[in-house]
PDB file with SEQRES, HELIX, SHEET and CRYST1 records, atoms N, CA, C and O in Angstrom:
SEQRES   1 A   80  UNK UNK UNK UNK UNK UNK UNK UNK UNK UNK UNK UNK UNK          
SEQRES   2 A   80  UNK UNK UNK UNK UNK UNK UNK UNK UNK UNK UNK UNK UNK          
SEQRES   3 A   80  UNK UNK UNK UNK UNK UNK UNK UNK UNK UNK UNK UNK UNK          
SEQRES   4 A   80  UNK UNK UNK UNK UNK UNK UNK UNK UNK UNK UNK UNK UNK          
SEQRES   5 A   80  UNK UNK UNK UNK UNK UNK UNK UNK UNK UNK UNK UNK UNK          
SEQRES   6 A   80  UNK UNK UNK UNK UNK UNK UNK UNK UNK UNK UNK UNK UNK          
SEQRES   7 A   80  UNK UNK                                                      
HELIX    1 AA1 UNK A    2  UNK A   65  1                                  64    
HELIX    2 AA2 UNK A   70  UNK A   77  1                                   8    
CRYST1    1.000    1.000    1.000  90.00  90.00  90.00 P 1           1          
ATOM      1  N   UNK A   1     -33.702  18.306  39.374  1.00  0.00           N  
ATOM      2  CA  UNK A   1     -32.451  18.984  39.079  1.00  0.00           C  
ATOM      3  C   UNK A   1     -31.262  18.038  39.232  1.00  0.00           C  
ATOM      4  O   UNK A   1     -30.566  17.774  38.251  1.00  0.00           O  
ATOM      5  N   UNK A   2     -31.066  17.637  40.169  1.00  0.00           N  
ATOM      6  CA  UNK A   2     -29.903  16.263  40.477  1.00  0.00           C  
ATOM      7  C   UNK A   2     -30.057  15.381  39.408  1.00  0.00           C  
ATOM      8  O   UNK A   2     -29.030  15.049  38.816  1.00  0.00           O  
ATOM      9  N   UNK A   3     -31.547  14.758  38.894  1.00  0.00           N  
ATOM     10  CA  UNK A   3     -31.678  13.725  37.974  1.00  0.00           C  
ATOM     11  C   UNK A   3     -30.490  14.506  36.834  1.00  0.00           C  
ATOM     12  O   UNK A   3     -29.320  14.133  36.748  1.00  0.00           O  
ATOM     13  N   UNK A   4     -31.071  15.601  36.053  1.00  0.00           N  
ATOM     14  CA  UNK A   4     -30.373  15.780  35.254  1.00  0.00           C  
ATOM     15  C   UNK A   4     -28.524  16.221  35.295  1.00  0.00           C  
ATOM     16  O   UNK A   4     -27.759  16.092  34.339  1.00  0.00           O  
ATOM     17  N   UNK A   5     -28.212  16.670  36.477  1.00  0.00           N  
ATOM     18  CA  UNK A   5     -26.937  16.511  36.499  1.00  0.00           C  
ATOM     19  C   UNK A   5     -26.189  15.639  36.347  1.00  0.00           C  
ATOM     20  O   UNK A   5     -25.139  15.558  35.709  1.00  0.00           O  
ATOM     21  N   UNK A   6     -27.158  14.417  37.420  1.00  0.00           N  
ATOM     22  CA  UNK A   6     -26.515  13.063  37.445  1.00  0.00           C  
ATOM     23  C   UNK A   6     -26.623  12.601  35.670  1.00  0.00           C  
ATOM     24  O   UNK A   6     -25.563  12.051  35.371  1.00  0.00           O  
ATOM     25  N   UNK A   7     -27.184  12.643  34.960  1.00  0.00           N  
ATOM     26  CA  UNK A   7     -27.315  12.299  33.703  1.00  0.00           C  
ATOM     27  C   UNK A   7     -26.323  13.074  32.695  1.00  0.00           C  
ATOM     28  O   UNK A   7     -25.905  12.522  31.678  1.00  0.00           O  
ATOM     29  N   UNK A   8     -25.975  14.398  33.051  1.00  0.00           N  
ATOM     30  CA  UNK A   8     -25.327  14.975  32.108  1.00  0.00           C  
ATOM     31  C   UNK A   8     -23.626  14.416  32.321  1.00  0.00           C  
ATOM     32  O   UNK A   8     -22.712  14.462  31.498  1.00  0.00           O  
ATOM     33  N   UNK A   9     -23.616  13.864  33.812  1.00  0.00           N  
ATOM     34  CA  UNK A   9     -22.580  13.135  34.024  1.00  0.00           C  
ATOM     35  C   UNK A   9     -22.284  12.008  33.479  1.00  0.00           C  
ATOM     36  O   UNK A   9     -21.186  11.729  32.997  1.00  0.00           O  
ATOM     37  N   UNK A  10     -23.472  11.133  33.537  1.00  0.00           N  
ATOM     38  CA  UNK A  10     -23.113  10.034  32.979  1.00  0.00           C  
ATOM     39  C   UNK A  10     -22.754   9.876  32.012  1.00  0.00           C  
ATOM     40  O   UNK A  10     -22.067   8.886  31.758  1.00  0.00           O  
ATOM     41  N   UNK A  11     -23.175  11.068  30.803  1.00  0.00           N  
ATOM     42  CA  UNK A  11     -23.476  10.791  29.742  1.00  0.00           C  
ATOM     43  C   UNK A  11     -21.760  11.322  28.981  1.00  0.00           C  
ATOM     44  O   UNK A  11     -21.040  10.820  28.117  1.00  0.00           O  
ATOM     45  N   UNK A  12     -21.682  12.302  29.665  1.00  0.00           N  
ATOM     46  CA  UNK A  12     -20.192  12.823  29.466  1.00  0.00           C  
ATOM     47  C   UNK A  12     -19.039  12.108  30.173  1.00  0.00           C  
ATOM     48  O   UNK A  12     -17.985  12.553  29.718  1.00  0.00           O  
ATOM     49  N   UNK A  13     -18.798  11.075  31.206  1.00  0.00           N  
ATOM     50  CA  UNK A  13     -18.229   9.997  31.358  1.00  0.00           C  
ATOM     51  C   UNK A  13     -18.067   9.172  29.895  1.00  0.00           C  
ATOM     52  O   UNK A  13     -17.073   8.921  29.214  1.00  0.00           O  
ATOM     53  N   UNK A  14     -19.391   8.889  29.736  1.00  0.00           N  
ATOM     54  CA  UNK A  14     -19.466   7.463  28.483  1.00  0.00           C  
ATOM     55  C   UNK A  14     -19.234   8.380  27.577  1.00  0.00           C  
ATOM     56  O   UNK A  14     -18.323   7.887  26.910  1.00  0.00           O  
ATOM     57  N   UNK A  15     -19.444   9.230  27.210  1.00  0.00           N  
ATOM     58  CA  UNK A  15     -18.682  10.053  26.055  1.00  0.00           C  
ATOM     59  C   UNK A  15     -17.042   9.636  25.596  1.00  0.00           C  
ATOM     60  O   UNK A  15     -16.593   9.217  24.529  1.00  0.00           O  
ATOM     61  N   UNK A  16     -16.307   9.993  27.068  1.00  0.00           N  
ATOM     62  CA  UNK A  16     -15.002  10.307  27.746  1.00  0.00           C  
ATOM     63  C   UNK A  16     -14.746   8.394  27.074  1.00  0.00           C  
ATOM     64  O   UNK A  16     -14.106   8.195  26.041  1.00  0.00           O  
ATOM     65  N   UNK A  17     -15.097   7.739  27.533  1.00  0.00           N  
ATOM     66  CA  UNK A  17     -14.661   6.585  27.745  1.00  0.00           C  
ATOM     67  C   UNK A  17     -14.800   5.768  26.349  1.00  0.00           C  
ATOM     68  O   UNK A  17     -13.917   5.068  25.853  1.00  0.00           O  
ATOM     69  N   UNK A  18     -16.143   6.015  25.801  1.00  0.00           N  
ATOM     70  CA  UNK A  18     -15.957   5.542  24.423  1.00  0.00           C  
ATOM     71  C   UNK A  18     -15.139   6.121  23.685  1.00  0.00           C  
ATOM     72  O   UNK A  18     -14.407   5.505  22.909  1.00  0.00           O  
ATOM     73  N   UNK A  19     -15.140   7.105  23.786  1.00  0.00           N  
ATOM     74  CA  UNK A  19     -13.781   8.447  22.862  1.00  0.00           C  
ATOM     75  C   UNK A  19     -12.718   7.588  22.774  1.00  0.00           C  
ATOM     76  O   UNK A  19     -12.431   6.989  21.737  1.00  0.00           O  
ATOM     77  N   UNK A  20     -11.784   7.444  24.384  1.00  0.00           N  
ATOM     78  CA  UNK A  20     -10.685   6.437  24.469  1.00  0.00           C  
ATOM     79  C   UNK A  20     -10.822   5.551  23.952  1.00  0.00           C  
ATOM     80  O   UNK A  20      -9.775   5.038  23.556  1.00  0.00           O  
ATOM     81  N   UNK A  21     -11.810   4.992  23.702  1.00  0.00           N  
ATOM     82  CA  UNK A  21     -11.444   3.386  23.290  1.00  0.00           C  
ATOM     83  C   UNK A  21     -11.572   3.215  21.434  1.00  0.00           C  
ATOM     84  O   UNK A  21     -10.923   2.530  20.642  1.00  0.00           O  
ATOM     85  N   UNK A  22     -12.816   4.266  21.227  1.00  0.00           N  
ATOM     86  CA  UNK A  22     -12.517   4.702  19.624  1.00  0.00           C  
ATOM     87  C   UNK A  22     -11.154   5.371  18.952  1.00  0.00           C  
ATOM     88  O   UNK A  22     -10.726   5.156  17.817  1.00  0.00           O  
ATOM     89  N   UNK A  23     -10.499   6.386  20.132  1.00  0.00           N  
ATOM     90  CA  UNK A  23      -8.895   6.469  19.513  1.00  0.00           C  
ATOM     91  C   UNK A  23      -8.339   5.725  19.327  1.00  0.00           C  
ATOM     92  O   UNK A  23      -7.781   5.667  18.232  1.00  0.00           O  
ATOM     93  N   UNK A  24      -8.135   4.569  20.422  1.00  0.00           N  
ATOM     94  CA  UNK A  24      -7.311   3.310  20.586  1.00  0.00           C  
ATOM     95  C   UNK A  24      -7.163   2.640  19.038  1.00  0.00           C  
ATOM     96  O   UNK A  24      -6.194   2.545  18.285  1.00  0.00           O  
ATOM     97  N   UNK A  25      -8.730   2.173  18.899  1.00  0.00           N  
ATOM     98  CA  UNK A  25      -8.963   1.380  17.425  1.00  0.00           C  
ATOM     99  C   UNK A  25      -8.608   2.106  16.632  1.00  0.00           C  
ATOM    100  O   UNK A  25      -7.946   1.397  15.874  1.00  0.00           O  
ATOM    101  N   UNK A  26      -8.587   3.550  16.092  1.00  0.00           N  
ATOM    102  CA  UNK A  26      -8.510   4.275  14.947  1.00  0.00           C  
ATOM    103  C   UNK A  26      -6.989   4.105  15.018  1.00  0.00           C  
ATOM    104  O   UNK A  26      -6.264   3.776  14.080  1.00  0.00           O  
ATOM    105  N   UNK A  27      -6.585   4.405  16.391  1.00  0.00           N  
ATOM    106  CA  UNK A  27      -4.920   4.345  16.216  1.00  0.00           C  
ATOM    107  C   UNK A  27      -4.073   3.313  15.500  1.00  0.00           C  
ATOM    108  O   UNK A  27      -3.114   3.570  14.772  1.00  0.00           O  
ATOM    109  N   UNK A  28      -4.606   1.967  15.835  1.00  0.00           N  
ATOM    110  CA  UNK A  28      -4.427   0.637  16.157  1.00  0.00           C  
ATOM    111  C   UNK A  28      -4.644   0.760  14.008  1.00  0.00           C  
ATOM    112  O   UNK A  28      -3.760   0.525  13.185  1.00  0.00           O  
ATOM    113  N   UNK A  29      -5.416   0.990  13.859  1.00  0.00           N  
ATOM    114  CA  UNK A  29      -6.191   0.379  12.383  1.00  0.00           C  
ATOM    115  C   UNK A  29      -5.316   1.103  11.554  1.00  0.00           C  
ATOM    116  O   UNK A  29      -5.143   0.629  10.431  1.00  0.00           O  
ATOM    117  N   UNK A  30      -4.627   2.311  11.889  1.00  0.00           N  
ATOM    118  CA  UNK A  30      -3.785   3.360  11.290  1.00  0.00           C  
ATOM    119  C   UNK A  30      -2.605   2.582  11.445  1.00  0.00           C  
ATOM    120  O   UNK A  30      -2.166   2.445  10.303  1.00  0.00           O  
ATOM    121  N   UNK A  31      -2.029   2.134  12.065  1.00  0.00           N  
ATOM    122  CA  UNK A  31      -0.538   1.226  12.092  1.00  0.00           C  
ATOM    123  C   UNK A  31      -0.885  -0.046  11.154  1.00  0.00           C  
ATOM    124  O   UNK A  31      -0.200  -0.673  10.346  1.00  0.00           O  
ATOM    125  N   UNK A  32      -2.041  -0.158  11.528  1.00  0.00           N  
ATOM    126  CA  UNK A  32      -2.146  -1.807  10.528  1.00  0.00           C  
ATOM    127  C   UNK A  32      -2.401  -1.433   9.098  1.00  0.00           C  
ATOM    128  O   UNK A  32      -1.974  -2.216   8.249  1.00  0.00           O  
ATOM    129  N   UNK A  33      -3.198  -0.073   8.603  1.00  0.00           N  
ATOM    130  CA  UNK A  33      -2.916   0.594   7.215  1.00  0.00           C  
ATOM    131  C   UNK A  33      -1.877   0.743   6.980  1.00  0.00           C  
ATOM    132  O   UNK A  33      -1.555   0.396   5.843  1.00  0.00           O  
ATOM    133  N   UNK A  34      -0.969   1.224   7.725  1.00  0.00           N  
ATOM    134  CA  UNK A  34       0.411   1.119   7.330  1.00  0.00           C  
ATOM    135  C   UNK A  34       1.605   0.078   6.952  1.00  0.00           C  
ATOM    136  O   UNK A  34       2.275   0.070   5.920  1.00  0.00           O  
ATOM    137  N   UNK A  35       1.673  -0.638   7.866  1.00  0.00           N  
ATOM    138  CA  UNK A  35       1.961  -1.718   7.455  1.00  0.00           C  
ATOM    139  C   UNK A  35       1.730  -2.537   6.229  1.00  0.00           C  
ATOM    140  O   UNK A  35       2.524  -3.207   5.569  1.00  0.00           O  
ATOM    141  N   UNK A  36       0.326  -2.300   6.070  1.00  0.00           N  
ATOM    142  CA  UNK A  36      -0.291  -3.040   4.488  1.00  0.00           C  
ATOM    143  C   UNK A  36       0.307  -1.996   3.188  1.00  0.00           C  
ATOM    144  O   UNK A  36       0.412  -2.318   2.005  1.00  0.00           O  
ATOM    145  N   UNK A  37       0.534  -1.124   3.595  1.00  0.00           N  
ATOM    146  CA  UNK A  37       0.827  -0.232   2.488  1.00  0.00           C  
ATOM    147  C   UNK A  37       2.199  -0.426   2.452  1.00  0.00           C  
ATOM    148  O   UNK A  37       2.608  -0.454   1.291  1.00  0.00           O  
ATOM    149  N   UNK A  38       3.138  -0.584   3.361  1.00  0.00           N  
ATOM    150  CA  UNK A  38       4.798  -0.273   3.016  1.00  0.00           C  
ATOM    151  C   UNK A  38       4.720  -2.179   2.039  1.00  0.00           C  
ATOM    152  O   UNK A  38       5.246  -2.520   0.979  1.00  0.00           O  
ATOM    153  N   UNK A  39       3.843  -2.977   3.013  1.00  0.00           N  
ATOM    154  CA  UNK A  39       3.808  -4.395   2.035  1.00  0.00           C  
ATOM    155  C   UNK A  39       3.644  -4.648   0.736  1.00  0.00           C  
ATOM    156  O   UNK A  39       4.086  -5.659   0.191  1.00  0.00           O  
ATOM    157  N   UNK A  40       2.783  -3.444  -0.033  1.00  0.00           N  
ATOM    158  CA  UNK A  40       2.314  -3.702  -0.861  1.00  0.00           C  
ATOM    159  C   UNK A  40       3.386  -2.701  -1.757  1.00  0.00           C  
ATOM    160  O   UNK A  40       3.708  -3.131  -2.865  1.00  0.00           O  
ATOM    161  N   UNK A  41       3.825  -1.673  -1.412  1.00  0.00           N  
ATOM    162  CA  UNK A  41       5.141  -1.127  -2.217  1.00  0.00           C  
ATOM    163  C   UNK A  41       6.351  -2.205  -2.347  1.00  0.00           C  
ATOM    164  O   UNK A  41       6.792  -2.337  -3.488  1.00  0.00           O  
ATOM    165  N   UNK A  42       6.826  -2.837  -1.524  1.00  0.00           N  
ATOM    166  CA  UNK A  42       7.606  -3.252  -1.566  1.00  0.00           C  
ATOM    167  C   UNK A  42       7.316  -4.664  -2.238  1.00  0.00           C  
ATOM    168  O   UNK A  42       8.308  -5.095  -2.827  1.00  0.00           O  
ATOM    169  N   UNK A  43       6.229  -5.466  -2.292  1.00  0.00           N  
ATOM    170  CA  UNK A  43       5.740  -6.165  -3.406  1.00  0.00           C  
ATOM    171  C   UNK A  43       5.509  -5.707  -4.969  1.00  0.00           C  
ATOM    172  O   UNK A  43       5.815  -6.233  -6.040  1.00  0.00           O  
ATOM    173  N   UNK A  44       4.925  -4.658  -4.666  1.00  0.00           N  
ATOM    174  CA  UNK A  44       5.002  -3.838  -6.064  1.00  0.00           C  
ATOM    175  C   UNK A  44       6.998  -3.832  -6.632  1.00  0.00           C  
ATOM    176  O   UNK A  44       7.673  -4.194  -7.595  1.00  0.00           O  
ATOM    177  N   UNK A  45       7.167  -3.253  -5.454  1.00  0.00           N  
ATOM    178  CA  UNK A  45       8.500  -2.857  -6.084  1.00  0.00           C  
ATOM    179  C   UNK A  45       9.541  -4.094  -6.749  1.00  0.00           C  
ATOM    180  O   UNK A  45      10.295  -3.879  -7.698  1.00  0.00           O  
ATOM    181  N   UNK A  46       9.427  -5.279  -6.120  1.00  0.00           N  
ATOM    182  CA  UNK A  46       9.884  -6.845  -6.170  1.00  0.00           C  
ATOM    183  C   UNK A  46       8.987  -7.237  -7.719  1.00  0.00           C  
ATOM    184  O   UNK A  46       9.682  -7.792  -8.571  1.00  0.00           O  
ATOM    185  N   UNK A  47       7.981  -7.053  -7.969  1.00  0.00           N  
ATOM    186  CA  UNK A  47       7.172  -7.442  -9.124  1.00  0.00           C  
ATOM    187  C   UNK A  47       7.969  -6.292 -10.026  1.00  0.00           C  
ATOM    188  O   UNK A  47       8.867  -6.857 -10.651  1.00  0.00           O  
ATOM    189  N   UNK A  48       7.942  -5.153 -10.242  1.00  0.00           N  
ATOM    190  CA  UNK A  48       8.693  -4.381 -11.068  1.00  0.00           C  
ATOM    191  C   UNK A  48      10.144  -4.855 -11.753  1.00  0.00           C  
ATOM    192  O   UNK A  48      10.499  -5.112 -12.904  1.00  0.00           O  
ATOM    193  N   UNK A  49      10.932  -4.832 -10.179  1.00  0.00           N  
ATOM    194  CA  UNK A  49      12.456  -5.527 -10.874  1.00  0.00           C  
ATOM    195  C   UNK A  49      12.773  -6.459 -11.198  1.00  0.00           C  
ATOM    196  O   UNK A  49      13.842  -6.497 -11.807  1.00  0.00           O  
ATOM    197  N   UNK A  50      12.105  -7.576 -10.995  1.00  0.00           N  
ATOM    198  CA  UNK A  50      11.702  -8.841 -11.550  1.00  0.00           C  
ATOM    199  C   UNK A  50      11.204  -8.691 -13.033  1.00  0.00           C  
ATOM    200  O   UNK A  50      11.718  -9.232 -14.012  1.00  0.00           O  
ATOM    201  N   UNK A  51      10.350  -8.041 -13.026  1.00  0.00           N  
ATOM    202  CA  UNK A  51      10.408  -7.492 -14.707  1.00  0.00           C  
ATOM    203  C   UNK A  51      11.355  -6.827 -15.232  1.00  0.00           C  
ATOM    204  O   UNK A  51      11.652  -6.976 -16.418  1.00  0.00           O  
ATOM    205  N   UNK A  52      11.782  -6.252 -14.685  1.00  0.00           N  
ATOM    206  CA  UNK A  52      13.085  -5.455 -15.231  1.00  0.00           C  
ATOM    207  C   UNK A  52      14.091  -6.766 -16.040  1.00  0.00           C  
ATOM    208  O   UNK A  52      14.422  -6.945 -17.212  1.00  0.00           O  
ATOM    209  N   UNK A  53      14.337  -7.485 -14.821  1.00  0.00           N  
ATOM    210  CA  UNK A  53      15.357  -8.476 -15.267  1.00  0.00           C  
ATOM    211  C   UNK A  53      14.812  -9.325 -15.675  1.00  0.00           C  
ATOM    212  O   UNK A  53      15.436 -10.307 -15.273  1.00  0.00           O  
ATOM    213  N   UNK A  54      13.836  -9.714 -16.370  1.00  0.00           N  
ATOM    214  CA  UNK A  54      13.331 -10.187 -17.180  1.00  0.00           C  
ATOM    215  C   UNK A  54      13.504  -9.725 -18.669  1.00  0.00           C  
ATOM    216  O   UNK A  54      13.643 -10.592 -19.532  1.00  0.00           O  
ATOM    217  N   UNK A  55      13.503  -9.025 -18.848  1.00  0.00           N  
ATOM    218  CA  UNK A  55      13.028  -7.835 -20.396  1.00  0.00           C  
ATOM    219  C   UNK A  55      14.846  -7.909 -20.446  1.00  0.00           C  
ATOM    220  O   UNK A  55      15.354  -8.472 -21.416  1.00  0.00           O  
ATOM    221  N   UNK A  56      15.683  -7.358 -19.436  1.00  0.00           N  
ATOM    222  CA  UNK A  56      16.802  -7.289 -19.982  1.00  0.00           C  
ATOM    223  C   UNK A  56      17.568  -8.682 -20.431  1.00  0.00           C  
ATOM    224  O   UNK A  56      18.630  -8.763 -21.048  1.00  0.00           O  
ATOM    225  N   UNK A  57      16.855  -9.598 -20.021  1.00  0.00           N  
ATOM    226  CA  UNK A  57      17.582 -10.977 -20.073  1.00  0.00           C  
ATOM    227  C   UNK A  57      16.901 -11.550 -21.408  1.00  0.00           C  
ATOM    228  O   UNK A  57      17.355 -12.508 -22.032  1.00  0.00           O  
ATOM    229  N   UNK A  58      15.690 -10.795 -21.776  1.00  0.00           N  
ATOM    230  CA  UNK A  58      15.348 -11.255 -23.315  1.00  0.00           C  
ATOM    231  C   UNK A  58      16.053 -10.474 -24.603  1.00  0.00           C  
ATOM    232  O   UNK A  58      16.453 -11.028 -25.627  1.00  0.00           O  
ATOM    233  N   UNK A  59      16.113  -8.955 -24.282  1.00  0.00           N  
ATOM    234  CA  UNK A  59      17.004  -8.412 -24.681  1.00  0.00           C  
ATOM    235  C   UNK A  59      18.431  -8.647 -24.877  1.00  0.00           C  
ATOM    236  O   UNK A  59      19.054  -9.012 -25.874  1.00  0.00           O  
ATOM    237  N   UNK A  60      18.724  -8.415 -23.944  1.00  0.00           N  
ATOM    238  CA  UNK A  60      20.406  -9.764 -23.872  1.00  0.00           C  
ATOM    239  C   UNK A  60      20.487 -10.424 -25.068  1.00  0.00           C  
ATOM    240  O   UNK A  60      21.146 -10.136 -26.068  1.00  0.00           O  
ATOM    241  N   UNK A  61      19.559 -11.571 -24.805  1.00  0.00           N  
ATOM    242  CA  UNK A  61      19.661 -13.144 -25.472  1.00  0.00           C  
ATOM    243  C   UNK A  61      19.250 -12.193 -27.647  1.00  0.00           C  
ATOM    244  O   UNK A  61      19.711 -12.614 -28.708  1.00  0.00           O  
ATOM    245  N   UNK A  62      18.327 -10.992 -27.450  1.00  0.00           N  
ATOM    246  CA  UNK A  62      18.222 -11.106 -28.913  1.00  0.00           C  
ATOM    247  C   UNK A  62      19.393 -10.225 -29.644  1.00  0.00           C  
ATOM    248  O   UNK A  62      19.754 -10.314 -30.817  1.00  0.00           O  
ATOM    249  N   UNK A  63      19.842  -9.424 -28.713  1.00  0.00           N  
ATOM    250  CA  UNK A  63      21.150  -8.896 -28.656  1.00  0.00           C  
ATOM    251  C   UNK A  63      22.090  -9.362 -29.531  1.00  0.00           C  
ATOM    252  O   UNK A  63      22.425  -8.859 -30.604  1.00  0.00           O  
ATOM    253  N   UNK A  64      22.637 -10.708 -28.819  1.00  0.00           N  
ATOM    254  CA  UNK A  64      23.695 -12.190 -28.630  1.00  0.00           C  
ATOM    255  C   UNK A  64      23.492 -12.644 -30.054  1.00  0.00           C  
ATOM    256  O   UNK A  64      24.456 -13.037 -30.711  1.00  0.00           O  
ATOM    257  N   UNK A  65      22.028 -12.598 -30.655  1.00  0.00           N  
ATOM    258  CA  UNK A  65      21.544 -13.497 -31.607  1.00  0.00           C  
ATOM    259  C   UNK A  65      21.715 -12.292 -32.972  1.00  0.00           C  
ATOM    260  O   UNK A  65      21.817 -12.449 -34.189  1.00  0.00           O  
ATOM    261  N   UNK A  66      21.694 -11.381 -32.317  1.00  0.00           N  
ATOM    262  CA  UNK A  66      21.847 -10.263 -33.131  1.00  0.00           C  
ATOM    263  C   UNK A  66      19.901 -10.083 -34.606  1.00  0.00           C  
ATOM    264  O   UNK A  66      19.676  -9.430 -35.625  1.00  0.00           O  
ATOM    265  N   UNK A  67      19.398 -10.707 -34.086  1.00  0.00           N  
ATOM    266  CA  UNK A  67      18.247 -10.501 -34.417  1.00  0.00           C  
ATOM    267  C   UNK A  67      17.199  -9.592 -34.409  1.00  0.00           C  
ATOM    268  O   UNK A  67      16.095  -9.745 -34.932  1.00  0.00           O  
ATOM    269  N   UNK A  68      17.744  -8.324 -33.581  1.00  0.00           N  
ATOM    270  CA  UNK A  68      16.841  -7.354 -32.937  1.00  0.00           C  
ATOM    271  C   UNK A  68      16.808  -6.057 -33.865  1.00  0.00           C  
ATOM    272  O   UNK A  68      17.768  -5.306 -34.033  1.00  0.00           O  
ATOM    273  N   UNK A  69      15.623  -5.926 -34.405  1.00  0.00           N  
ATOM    274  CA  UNK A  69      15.731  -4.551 -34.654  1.00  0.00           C  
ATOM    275  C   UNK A  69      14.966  -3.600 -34.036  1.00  0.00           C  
ATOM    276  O   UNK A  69      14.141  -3.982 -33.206  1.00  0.00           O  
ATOM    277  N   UNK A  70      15.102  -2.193 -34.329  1.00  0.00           N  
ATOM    278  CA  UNK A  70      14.181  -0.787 -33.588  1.00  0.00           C  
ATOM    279  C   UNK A  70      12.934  -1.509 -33.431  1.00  0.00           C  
ATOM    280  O   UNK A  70      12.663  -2.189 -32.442  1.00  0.00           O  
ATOM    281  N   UNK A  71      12.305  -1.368 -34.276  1.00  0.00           N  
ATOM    282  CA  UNK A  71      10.703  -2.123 -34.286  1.00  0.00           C  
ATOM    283  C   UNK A  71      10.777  -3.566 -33.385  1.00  0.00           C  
ATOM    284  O   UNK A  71       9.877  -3.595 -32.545  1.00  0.00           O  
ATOM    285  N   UNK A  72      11.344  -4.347 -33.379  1.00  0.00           N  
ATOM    286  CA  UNK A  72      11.369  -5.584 -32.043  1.00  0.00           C  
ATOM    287  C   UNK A  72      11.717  -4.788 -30.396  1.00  0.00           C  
ATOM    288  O   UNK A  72      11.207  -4.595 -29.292  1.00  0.00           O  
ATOM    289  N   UNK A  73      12.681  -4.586 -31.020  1.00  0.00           N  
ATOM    290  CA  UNK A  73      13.306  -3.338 -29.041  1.00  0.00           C  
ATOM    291  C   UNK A  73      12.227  -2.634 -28.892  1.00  0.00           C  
ATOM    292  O   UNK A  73      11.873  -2.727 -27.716  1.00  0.00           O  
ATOM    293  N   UNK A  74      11.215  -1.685 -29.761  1.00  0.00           N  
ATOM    294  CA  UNK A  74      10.049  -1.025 -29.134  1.00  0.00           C  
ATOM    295  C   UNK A  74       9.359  -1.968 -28.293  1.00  0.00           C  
ATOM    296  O   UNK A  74       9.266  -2.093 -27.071  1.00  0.00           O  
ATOM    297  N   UNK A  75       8.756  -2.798 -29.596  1.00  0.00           N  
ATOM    298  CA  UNK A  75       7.426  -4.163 -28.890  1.00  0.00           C  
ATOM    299  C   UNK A  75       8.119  -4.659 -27.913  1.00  0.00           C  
ATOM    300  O   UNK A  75       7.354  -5.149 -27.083  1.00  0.00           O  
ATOM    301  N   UNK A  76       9.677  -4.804 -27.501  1.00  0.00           N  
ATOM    302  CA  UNK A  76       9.750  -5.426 -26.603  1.00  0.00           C  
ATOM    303  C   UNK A  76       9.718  -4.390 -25.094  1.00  0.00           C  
ATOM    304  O   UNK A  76       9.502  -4.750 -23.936  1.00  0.00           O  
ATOM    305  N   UNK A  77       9.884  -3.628 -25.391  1.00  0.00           N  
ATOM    306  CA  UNK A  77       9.877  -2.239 -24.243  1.00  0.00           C  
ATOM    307  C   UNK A  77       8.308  -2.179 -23.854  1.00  0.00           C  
ATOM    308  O   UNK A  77       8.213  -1.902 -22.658  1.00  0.00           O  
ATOM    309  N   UNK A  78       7.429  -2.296 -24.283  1.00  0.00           N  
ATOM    310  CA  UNK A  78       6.340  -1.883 -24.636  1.00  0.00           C  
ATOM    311  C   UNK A  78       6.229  -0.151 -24.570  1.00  0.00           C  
ATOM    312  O   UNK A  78       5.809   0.693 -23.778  1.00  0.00           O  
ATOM    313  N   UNK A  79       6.934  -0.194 -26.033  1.00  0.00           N  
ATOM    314  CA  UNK A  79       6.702   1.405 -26.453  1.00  0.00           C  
ATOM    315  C   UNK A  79       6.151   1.617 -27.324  1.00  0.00           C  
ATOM    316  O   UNK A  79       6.214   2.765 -27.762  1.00  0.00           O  
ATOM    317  N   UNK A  80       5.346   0.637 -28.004  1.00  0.00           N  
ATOM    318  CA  UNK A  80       4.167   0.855 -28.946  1.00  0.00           C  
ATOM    319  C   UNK A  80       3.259   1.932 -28.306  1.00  0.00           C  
ATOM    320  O   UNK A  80       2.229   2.291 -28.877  1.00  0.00           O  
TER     321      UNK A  80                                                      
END                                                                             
């Protein structure tokens, strides 16, 4: 009878204790997902407006040149 108490103890200790230390990591891995994710928006978002001002600065220039028609401004939008 003791054997098994003493065992149901132990076993629910190491339960207790691995638990803590598996929150810890899940916690830990959840801040570091995060982090990778606000990185990768805000790279995304830097690659976007960088295109932006790109397209408007070709636009611009065919603008200037006065060379542009509907059908060029689509292909250049990519609104094909």
């Amino acid at each position: 009878m003791e054997i098994g108490i003493l065992t149901i103890v132990i076993a629910v200790l190491t339960v207790w204790y691995l638990g803590s230390s598996i929150n810890t990591i899940i916690g830990k891995s959840g801040k570091l997902a995060e982090r990778e994710f606000e990185e990768f928006e805000l790279s995304q978002a830097e690659r976007i407006k960088k295109s932006n001002i790109e397209r408007s600065v070709r636009v611009q220039a065919l603008v200037t040149e006065g060379t542009l028609s509907k059908e060029d401004l689509r292909k250049l939008l990519d609104l094909d």
